[in-house]
C-alpha positions in Angstrom: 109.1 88.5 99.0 109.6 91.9 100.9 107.3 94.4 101.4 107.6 97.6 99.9 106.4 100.6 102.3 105.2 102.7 98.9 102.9 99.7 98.4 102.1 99.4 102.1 100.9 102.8 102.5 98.7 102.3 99.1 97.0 99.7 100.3 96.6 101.3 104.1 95.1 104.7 102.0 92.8 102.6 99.5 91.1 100.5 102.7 90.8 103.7 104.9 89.3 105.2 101.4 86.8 102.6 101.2 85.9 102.4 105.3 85.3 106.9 105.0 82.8 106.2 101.5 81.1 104.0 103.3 80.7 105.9 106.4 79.8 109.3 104.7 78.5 108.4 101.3 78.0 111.2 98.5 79.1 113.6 101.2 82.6 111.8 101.2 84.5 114.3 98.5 84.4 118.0 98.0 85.4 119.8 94.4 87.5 122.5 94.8 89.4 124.6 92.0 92.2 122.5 92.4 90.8 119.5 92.0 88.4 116.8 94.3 89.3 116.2 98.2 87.8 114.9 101.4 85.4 117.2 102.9 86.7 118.3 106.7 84.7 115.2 108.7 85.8 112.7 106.0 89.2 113.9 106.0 89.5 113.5 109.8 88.1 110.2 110.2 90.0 108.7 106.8 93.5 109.9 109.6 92.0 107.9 112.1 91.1 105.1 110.0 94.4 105.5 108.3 96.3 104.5 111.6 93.5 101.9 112.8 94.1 100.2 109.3 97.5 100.7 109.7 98.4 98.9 112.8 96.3 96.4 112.1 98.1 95.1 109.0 101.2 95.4 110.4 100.6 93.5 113.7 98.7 90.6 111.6 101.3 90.3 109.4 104.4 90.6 111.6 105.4 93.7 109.6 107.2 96.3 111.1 106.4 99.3 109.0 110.4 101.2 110.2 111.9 98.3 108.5 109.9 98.4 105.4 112.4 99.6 102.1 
């Protein structure tokens, strides 16, 4: 079976998700008229942690994430 890079990048996102709630709690989201977001802090570390989680996926599993369809 071959990875998909849409289903990649959902599990990257839902990890880094869970790794920024549990780092700033209640204080994760923000409700804005358009809808719920990241506050500012959460929103920076979930791009770091994005990347972290990221690269360590792809080197454990031998993927590499330009070759993904």
């Amino acid at each position: 079976m071959k990875a998909n890079k849409s289903d990649f990048m959902e599990l990257v996102s839902e990890l880094s998700t869970l790794i920024v709630v549990q780092r700033f709690g209640e204080d994760t989201f923000v409700d804005t008229d358009c809808g719920t977001r990241f506050g500012d802090e959460p929103q920076d570390y979930f791009n770091e942690q994005y990347d972290v989680v990221e690269s360590m996926i792809a080197n454990l599993l031998k993927i590499d994430i330009d070759e993904l369809d």
